[in-house]
C-alpha positions in Angstrom: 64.9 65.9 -82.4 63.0 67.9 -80.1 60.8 69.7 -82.2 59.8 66.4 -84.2 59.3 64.6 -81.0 56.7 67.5 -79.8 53.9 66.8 -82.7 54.4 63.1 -82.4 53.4 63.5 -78.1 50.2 65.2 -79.4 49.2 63.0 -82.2 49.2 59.9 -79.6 47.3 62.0 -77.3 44.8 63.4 -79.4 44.2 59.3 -81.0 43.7 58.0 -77.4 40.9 59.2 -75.9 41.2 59.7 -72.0 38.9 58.4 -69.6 37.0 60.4 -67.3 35.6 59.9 -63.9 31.8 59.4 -65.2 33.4 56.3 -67.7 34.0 54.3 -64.8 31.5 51.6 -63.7 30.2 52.8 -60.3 31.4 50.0 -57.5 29.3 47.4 -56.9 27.7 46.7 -53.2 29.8 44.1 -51.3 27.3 41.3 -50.0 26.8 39.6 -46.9 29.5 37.1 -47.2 32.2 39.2 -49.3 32.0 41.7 -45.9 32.8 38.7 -43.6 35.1 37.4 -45.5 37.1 40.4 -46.0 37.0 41.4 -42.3 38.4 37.9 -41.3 41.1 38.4 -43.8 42.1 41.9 -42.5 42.2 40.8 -38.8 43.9 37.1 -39.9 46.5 39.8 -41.9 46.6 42.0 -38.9 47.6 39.4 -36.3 50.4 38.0 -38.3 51.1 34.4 -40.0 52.0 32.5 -36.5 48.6 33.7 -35.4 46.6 33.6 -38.4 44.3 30.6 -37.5 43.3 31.9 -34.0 42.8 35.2 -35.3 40.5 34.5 -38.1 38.6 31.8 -35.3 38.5 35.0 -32.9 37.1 37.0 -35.5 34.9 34.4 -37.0 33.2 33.7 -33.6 32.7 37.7 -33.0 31.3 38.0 -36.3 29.0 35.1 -36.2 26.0 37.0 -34.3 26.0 39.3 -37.6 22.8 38.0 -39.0 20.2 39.1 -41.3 17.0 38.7 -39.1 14.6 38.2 -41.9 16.1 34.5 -42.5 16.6 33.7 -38.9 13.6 31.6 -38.1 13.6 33.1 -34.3 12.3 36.1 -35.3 10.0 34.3 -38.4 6.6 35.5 -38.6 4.5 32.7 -37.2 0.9 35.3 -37.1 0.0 37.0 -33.8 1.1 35.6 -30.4 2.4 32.1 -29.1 1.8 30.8 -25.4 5.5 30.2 -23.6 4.7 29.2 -20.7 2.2 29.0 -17.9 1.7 28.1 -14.2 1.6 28.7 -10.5 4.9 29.6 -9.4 5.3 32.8 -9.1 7.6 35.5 -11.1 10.4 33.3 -10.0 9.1 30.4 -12.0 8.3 32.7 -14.8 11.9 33.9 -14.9 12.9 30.6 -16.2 11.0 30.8 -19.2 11.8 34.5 -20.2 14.3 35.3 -23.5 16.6 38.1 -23.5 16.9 38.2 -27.0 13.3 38.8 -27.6 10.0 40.9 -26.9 7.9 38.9 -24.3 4.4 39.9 -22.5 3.1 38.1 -18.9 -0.1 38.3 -16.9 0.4 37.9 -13.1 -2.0 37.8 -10.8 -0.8 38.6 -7.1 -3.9 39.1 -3.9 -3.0 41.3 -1.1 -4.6 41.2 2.1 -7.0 38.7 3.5 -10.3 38.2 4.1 -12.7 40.5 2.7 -9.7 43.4 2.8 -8.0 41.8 -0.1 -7.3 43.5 -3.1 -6.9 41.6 -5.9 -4.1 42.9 -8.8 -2.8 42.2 -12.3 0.6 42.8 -13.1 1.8 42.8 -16.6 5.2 41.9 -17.7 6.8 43.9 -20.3 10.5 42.1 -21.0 12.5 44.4 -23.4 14.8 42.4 -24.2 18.4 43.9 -24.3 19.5 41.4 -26.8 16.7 41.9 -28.9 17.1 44.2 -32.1 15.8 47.7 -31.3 13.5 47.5 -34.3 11.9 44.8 -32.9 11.5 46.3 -29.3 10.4 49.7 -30.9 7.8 47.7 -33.0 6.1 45.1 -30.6 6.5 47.8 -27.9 4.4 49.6 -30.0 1.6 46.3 -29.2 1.7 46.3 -25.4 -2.1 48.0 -25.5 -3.2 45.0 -28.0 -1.7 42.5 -25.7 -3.0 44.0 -22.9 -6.9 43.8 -23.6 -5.6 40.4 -24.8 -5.1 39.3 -21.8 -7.7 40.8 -20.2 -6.5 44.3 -19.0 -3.7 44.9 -15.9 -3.9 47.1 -13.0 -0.3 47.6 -12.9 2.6 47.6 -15.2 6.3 45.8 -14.8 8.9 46.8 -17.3 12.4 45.0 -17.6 15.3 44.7 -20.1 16.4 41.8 -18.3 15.1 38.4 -17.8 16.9 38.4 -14.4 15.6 42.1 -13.4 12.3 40.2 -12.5 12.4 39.4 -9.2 10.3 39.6 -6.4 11.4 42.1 -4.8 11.1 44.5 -7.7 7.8 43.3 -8.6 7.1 44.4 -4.6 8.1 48.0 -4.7 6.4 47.8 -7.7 3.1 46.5 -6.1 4.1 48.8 -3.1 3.3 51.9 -5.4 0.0 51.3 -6.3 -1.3 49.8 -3.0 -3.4 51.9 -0.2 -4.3 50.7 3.1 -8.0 50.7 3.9 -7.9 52.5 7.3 -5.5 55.3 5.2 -3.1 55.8 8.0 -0.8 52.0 7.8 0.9 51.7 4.8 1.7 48.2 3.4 5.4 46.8 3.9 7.7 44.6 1.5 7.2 42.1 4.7 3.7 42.3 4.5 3.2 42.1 0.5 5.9 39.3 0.3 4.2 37.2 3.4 0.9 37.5 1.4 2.8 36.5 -2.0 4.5 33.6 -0.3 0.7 31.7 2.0 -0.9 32.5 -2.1 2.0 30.8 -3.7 2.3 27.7 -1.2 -1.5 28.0 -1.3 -1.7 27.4 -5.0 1.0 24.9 -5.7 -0.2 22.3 -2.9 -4.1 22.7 -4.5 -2.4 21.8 -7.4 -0.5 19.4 -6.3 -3.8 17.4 -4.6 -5.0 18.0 -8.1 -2.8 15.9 -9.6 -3.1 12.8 -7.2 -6.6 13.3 -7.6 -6.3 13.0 -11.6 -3.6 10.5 -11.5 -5.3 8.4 -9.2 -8.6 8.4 -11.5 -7.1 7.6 -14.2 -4.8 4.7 -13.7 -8.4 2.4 -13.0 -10.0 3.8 -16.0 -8.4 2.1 -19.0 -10.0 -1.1 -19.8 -7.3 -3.3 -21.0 -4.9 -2.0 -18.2 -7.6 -3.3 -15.9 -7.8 -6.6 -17.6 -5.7 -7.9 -19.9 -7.4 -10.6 -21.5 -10.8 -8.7 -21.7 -12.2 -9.0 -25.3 -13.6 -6.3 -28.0 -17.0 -7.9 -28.1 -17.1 -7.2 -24.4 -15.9 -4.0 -24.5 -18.6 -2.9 -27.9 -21.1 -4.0 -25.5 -20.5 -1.6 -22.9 -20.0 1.1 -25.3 -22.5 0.9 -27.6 -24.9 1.0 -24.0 -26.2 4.6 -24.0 -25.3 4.5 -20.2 -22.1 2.4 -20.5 -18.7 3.3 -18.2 -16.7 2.8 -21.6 -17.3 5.8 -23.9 -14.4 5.3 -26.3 -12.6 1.9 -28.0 -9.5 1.9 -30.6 -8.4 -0.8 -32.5 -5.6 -1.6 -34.9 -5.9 -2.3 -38.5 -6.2 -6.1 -37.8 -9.5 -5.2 -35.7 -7.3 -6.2 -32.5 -8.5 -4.3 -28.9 -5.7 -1.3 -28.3 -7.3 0.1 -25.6 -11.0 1.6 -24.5 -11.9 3.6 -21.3 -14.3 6.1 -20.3 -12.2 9.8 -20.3 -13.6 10.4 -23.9 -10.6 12.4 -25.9 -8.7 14.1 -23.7 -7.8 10.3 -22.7 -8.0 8.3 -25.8 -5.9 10.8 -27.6 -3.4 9.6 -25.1 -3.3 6.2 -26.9 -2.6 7.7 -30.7 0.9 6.5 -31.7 2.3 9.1 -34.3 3.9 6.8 -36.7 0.6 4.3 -36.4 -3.0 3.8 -38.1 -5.8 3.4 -35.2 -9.6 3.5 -36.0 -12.1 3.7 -32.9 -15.6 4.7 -31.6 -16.7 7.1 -29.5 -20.1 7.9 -28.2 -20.9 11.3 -27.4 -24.1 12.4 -25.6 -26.3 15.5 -26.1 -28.8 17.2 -23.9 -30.1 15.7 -20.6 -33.1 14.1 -19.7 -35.6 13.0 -22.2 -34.0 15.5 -24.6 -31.1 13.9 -24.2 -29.6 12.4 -28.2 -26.5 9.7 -28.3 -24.3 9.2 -31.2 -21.4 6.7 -32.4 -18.3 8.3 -34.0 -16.1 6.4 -36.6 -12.3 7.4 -35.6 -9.8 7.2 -38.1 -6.4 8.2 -37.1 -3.1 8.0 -39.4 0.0 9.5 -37.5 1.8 12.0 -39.3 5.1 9.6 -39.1 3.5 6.5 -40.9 5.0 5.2 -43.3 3.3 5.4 -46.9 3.2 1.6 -47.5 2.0 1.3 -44.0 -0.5 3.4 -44.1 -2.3 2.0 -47.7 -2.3 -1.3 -46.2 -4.3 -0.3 -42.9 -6.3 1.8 -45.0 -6.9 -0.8 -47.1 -8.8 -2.1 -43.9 -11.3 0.8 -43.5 -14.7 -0.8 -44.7 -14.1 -4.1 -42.4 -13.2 -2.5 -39.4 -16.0 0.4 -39.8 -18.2 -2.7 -40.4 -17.1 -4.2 -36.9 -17.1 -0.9 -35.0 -20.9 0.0 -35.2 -23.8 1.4 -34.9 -22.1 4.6 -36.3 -23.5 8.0 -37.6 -20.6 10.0 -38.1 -17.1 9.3 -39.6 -14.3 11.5 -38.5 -10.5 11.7 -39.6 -7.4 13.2 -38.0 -3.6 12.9 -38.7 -3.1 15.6 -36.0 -3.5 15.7 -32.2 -4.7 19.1 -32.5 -7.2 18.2 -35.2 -8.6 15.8 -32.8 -10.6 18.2 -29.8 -13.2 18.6 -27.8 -14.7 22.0 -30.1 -13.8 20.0 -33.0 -15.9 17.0 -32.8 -18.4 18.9 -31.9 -18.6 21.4 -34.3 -18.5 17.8 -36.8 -21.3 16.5 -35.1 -22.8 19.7 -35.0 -25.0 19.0 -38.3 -26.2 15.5 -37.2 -27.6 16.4 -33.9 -29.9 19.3 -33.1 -28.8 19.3 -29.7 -25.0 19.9 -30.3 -25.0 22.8 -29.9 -25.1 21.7 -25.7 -22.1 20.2 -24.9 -22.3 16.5 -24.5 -23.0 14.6 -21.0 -19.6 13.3 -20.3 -17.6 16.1 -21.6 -19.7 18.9 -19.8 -17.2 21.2 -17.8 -16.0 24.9 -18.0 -13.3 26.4 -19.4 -11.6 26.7 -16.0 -11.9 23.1 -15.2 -10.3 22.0 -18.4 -7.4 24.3 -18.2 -6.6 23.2 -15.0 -6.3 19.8 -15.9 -3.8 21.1 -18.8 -1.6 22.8 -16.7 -2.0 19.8 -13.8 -0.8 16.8 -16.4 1.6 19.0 -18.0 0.1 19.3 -21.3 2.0 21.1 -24.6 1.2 25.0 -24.5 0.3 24.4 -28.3 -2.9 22.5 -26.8 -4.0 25.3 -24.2 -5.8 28.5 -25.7 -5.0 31.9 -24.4 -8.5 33.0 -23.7 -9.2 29.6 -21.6 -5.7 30.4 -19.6 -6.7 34.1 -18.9 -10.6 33.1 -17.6 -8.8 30.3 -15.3 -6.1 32.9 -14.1 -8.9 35.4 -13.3 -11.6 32.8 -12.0 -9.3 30.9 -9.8 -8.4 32.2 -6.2 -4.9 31.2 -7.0 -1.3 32.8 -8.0 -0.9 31.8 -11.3 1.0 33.0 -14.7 0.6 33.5 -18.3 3.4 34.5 -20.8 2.6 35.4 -24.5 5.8 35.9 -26.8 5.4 38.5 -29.6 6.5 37.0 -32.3 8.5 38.8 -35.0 
């Protein structure tokens, strides 16, 4: 039996062919979700079936910063740099506004000394952040010259992984490194840099401060209908269709009812533009001055981006009667956007009409620093305020003030 069993052992062998290493199919990549959900299964397994729902909640939570950063929209691309924040109080205020978990640039501005002794310097603010990915610190560290002539170039240079690492009293024995007293002999103190820090920062947020009241208090008497309640659009055409008039600016609904009219020109009527509504309006804009001076009518339309469709064909519908009550007019304008309703916008529309446009008209005449100022006074959006307007107020104004740009990724 043993020698007939032997042939029959290597006949089946020889008929079934074995399989070698390179036959195998080569193990496919786990994904994303496979890993997780096998690493909460091996710790739920680990810490035992009494345990098992705690567990796999303990490892779920730890497991949950385990992201792929290409589909976090924190770190989306949004195209060069984003204002955060601005203002005038200090590095402590701009602690508030500072991310750990990402790369972040700031301008401050700090004046020691007094008098014609004082020296002037620009501190920029490098935040590493030590929650942020080290790809992303290696690559927008990589930036910091960009940023810098960005923002106009810095004297002096503040690095910190932490948003709570910026304090005052680091950015002082910063400052205290590149300072020299004029005499030579005295060096400056952390007392004397952080007495001059404090008079600039009370300085600045009391001028501030009487700018506000100042704006507030012009413009709560400027608004016609809040003035009078019953006044009526034909009075209020009259006074804007005067090339001299105080109102510069009238919207109406779709029923050719008075909304409101005044004399701030945008800034002010775009105030009064509901999001989910359908205005029209004139506005007069003047160019040049004396006998070169030009004026010109503007046909508003505005439909908010939150009007509804039926809504919105019905006032639409309305167009050719209300443009026909709202006249003289030379130039028809549209806008569904706050930020596609500015000052460079209507004029670069009314550029093509008027000869003179290219001067900026009458009532709206006023430098960049002026018009930032009233931004950061009345608390306008960052998305409305330009970085080069913030960095020419920051350097033009005698005043402690801040700008932070965020890289984003």
């Amino acid at each position: 039996m043993g020698t007939d069993d032997a042939p029959v052992a290597d006949a089946n062998e020889a008929d079934v062919p074995i399989a070698t290493p390179a036959d195998e199919p080569p193990p496919s990549t786990p994904s994303m979700q496979e890993r997780k959900d096998a690493y909460i299964k091996k710790g739920a397994d680990d810490a035992g079936p009494t345990n098992t729902p705690a567990g796999a909640a303990e490892l779920a939570s730890d497991f949950s910063d385990f992201k792929i950063s290409s589909k976090s929209s924190k770190y989306a691309n949004a195209g060069g740099y984003r204002l955060v924040a601005h203002g005038a109080g200090g590095i402590d205020e701009m602690r508030e506004h500072l991310d750990n978990s990402l790369v972040m640039y700031g301008l401050l501005q700090a004046v020691i000394g007094s008098g014609f002794l004082a020296r002037r310097k620009y501190v920029l603010l490098h935040l590493k952040g030590e929650a942020c990915p080290a790809m992303w610190r290696m690559k927008h560290g990589a930036r910091k010259t960009e940023v810098a002539a960005l923002l106009g170039g810095a004297t002096v240079e503040f690095a910190c992984e932490r948003k709570d690492d910026a304090t005052i009293d680091a950015l002082l024995e910063e400052l205290l490194r590149h300072c020299v007293a004029d005499d030579g002999k005295a060096q400056h103190s952390l007392a004397s840099l952080r007495a001059d820090l404090q008079a600039q920062l009370e300085k600045a947020q009391n001028q501030l401060r009487r700018m506000s009241f100042q704006k507030q208090g012009s413009r709560r008497m400027r608004t016609a209908v809040a003035l009078r309640a019953d006044i009526r659009l034909q009075e209020v055409m009259r006074l804007c269709v005067a090339p001299t008039g105080p109102i510069n600016w009238i919207l109406v609904n779709p029923k050719g009812e008075l909304l409101e009219a005044g004399g701030g020109s945008i800034d002010e009527m775009r105030t009064f533009l509901q999001p989910a509504g359908v205005h029209f309006g004139m506005l007069r804009m003047a160019f040049g001055a004396g006998r070169f001076r030009r004026v010109h009518w503007l046909f508003f339309h505005w439909a908010g981006p939150d009007c509804a469709g039926v809504t919105l064909g019905r006032a639409n519908a309305q167009r050719a009667a209300i443009k026909g009550v709202l006249k003289p007019t030379s130039i028809d304008f549209f806008a569904n956007e706050l930020n596609e309703f500015t000052v460079a916008i209507v004029i670069e529309k009314a550029r093509p009409t008027s000869p003179a446009a290219s001067v900026a008209p009458s009532y709206l005449t006023t430098s960049p620093l002026t018009f930032v100022a009233t931004l950061v006074t009345r608390k306008v959006p960052p998305k409305f305020v330009t970085a080069r307007a913030c960095c020419q107020y920051l350097r033009c104004h005698k005043r402690q003030s801040y700008i932070i740009r965020e890289v984003d990724l």
